[in-house]
N, C-alpha and C positions, 0 to 999 in steps of 0.2 A: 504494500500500500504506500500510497505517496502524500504526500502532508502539501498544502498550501498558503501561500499567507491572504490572510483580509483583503490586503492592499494591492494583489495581482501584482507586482514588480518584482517579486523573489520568484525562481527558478524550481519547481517542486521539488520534495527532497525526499529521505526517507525517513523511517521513525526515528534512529539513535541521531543524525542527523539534524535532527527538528529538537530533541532531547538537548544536543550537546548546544546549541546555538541557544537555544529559548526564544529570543526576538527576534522576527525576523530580521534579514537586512534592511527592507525598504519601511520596517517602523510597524510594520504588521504583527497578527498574530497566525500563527499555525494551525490551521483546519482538516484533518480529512479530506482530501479531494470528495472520496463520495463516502458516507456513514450506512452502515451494514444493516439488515437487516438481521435482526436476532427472534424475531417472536417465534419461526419455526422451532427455535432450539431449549427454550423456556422451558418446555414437557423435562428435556435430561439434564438441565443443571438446576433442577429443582432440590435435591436432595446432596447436592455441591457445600463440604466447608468451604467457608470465604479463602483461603489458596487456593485451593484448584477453582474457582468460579472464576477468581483473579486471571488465573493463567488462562483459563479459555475463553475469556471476555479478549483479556488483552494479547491472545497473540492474532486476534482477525486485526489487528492496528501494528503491531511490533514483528512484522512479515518478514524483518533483516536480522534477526535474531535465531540462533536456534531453539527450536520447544525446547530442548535439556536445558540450558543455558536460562532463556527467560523462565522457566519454572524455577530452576535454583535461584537465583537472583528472586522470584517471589517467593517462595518457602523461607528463606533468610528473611526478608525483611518483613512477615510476622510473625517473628520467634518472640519479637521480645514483647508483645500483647500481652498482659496479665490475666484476661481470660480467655476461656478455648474458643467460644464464640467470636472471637476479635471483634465483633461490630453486635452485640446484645440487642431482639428487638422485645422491650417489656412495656407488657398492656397493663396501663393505668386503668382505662374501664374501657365500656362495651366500644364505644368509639375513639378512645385516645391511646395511641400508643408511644412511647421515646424508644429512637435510636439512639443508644450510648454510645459517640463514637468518643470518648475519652481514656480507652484502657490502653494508650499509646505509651510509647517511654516520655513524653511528653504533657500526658493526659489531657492530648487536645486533639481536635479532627484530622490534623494538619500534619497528623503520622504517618495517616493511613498510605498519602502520596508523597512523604519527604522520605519515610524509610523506603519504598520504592526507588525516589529517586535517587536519595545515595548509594544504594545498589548500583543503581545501572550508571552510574560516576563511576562506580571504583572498576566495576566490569569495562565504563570503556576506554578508561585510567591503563589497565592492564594491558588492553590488547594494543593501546596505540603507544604508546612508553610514553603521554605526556598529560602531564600534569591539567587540573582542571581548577580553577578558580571561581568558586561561586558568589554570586554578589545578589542579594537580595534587600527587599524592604519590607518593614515590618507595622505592623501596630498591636502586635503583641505574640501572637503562635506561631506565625509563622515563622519569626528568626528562632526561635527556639527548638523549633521542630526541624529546622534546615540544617541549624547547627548538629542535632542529636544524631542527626540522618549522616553526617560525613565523621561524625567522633572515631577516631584512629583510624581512617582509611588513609593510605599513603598515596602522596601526589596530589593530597586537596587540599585547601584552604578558604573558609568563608569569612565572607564581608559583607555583615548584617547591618544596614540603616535603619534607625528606629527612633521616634520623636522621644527626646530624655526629658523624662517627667509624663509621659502620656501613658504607661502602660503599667501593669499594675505591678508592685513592688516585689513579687514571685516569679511572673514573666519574664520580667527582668534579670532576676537572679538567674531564672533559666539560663539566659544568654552571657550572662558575664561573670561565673562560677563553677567554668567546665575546668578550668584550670588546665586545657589543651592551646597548646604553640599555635596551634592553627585557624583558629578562633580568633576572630576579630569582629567585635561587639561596637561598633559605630554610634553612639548618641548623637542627633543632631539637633541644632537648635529650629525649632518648627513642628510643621505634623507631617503626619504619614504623608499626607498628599504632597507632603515637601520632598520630603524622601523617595516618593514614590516616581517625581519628577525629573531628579537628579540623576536616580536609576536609568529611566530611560533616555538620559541626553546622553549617560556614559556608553549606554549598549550603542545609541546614535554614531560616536565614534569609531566606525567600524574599525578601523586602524590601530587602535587601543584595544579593542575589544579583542581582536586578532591576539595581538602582539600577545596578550596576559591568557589568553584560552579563557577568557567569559566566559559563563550561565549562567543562565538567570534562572532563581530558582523558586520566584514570585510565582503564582497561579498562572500567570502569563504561559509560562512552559506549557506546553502541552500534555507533558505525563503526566503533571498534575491534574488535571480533567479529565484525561481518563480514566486515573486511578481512582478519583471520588467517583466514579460513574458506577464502580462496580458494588459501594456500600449501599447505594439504593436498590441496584438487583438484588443484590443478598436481602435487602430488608421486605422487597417485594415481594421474591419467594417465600418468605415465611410467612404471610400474612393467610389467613384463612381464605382460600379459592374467593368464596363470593364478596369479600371483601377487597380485593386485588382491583377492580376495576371501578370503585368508588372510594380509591385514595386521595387523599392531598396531601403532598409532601408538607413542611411547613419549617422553611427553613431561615435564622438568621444569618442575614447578611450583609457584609460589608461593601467586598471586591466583586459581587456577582461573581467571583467563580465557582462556589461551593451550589447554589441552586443552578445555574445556567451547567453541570455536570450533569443532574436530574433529570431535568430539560431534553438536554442532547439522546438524552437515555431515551426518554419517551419519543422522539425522533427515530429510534430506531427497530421501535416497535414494539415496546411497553408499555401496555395501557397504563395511563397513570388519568387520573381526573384533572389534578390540578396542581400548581407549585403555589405556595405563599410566602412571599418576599418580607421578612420579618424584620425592619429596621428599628434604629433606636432614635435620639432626637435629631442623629445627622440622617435624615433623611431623603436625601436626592432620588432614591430609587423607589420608594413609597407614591415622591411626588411627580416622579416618572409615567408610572402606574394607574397612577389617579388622574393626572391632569395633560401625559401627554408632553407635556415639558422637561427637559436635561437641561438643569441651570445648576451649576459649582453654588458655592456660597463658602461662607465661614463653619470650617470647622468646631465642632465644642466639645470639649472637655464630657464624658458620660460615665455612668457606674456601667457601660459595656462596650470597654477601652476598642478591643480589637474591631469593633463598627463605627470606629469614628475618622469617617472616608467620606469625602466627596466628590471623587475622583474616580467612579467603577471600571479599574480598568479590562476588565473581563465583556462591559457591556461592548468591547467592537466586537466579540464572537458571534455575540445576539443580534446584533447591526446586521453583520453578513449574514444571515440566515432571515431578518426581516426585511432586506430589499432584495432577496431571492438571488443573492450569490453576487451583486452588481459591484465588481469593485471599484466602480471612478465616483460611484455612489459611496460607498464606503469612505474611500479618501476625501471627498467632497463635505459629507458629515465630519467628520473627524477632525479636518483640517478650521471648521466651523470652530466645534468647541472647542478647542485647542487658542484657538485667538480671541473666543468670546464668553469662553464659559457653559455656552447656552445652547441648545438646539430646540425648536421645536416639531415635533414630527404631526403629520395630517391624521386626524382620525386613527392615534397611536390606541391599539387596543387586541394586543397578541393575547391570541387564544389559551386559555389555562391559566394564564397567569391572576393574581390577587396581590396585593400588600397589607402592612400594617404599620404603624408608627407606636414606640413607649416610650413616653417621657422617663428622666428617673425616676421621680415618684410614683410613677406607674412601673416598674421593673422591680422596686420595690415591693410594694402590694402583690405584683405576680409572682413573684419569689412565695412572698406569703399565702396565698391562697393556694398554691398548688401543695406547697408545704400541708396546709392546711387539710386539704379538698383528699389529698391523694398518698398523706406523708411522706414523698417524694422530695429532695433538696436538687434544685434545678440554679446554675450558674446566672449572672445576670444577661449572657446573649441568649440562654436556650428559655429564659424569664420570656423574652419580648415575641418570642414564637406563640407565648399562648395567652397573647392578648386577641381575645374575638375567635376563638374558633369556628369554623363552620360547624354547626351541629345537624347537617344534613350532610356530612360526609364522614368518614374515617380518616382520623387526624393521623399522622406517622411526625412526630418535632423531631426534628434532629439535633439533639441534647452535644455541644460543640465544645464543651470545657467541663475538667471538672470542677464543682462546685469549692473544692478548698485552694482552688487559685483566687481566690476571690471574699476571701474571710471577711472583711470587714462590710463586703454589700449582705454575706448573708446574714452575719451577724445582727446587722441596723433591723435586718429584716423579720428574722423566727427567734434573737436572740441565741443563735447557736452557732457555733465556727467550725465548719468541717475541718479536716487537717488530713494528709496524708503524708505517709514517710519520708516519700523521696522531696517533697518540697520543703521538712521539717530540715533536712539533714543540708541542702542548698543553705540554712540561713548563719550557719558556720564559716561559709566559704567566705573569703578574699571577695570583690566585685572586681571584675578589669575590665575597665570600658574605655574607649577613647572620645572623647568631646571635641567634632568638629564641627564647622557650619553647613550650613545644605547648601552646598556650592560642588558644582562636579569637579572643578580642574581641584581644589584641597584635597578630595574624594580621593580624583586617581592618582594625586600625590605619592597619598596614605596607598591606595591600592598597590602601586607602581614600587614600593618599599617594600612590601611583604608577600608579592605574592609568587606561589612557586610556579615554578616551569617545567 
């Protein structure tokens, strides 16, 4: 299979390809040329653990690989799930279900496709003799999860941006208490969207990006999408037959990449009912949804750090698929908000989709009532999933952290502070973070100093 960009200017490529590069060259992202049809096959990966579902989802995409090779590289990268189930789906009552995807070495979502992707790093670390540099941005799991995903692989080095002082003070530790040489923990001054901008003028660099062996190891990548594609299969097959075909996902989100995974699923021949886009008070993708409009605004500060984006850089996936593949339409949009902030689209009103907005004080109170309702401790992003439910459908949340990264919202909340071990034993360590500004050329400065070859 051959991968595409958004933007029609890059050259098709193949998967490890598309993998090792993440952005494309012309500023695109990486698409499937054409997306599979799977519903025939639904009947025999019904009774599939999530590794082998993994491998047989993703070797119709990963065609340059051998089956041996990408099954090992998937069996490795979920060893270190602390349950057997890797992706748990547990029904709350008749209509609500959570998907835990929190049993990560990270106990965030953002395992499921970074332990993936550091596999298939160190695998194509090995076969080419050269080194791989990854550089991400963060606003809370996912530098964490990036980092945990390359810990002792030789020939790699990350360089994580993340707003210092915006993410929550365990996230943090994630990232700057691995006490590994190859870790580099960036705080910058600004937000994600700063960070997230900087990112992409450096990948812009092609010549740079060359020189150091870049990837990007944002949602942007493409393994990343489709490795969250496959925890919604797994959570589909387990749902009760006559329930399967009046699901709604119900997912929060920041970067559009973790629902626009879902999405792509249902594209490929998964009945799914519906996705609901669960924002918190940075809401751009709510007022997307509703009104039809993509306008940036100011970021703010929220008790549910890692959605506080106004900047989705995942929605040009969605873009390319809602003007039917058109890329001078694509660049056209894009090059729009990019100079204005703003887009508005005609009669914007893609099928399946819903939103919702939580203030804090309202993630607050959902914290507490589902506590309440279900005795259930739900984090403050997988809170904002169960404002409003549909109760003409079968909810599936996709529960996205777990709850003792975040001790002091649940606390405000039920009065009780979850805690788990490995984040207990983090707050012994050293912090080593570097403090630079959100300026690309300081970036590849700092890049350009440490990173291997």
């Amino acid at each position: 299979m051959k991968f595409i960009s958004t933007r029609g200017q890059t050259e098709p490529v193949g998967f490890s390809e598309a993998v090792a590069i993440g952005l494309a060259p012309d500023g695109g992202l990486f698409l499937p040329e054409q997306l599979p049809d799977i519903s025939g096959r639904l009947g025999e990966w019904e009774k599939l653990g999530y590794a082998d579902l993994c491998f047989e989802f993703l070797r119709l995409f990963a065609t340059d690989l051998e089956p041996a090779v990408l099954r090992g590289i998937i069996q490795k990268s979920y060893q270190g799930f602390a349950v057997p189930e890797i992706a748990p789906l547990k029904r709350l009552d008749d209509r609500t279900y959570v998907l835990e995807l929190f049993h990560g070495p990270t106990l965030a979502f953002k395992d499921f496709a970074l332990q993936l992707l550091g596999n298939l790093y160190e695998h194509q670390c090995a076969k080419s003799g050269q080194g791989i540099n990854v550089l991400g941005a963060t606003s809370g799991d996912t530098g964490a999860a990036a980092i945990h995903g390359l810990l002792g692989k030789p020939h790699t080095a990350s360089f994580i941006l993340y707003p210092d002082g915006r993410v929550s003070p365990l996230q943090e530790r994630q990232m700057t208490c691995t006490g590994a040489a190859n870790v580099h923990a960036i705080a910058i001054d600004g937000s994600f969207d700063d960070a997230q901008r900087v990112l992409k003028e450096i990948f812009g660099d092609q010549a740079f990006s060359a020189q150091h062996h870049l990837s990007a190891v944002n949602s942007i990548n493409l393994a990343r999408i489709l490795a969250q594609c496959v925890y919604y299969l797994f959570a589909w097959l387990r749902l009760p037959s006559p329930e399967r075909g009046n699901v709604e996902f119900v997912v929060p989100t920041g970067n559009f990449g973790n629902v626009l995974a879902g999405w792509m699923l249902s594209r490929m021949g998964v009945p799914v009912a519906g996705f609901k886009v669960a924002t918190n008070r940075n809401d751009i993708l709510h007022r997307l949804f509703t009104t039809g409009e993509y306008r940036t605004g100011e970021v703010h500060a929220s008790l549910a750090p890692s959605m506080d984006i106004q900047v989705a850089s995942n929605f040009e996936r969605f873009l390319y698929y809602t003007v039917g593949g058109d890329v001078a339409q694509v660049r056209a949009i894009m090059a729009e908000m990019k100079a204005t902030g703003a887009h508005r689209f005609a009669d914007f009103k893609p099928a399946g989709f819903s939103s919702s907005r939580a203030t804090d004080a309202e993630i607050t109170g959902l914290i507490r009532s589902v506590h309440d309702r279900f005795g259930y401790i739900v984090d403050p992003h997988t809170a904002c999933a169960f404002q409003a439910l549909d109760p003409a459908r079968v909810s599936v949340v996709l529960a996205t952290a777990h709850p003792a990264k975040f001790p002091a919202a649940i606390r405000d909340a039920i009065g009780q502070e979850p805690v788990h071990p490995a984040l207990e034993a983090l707050k012994a360590q050293p912090v080593v973070k570097h403090r630079l500004p959100a300026d690309a050329a300081a970036i590849k400065a700092f890049i350009a100093g440490r990173a291997v070859s």
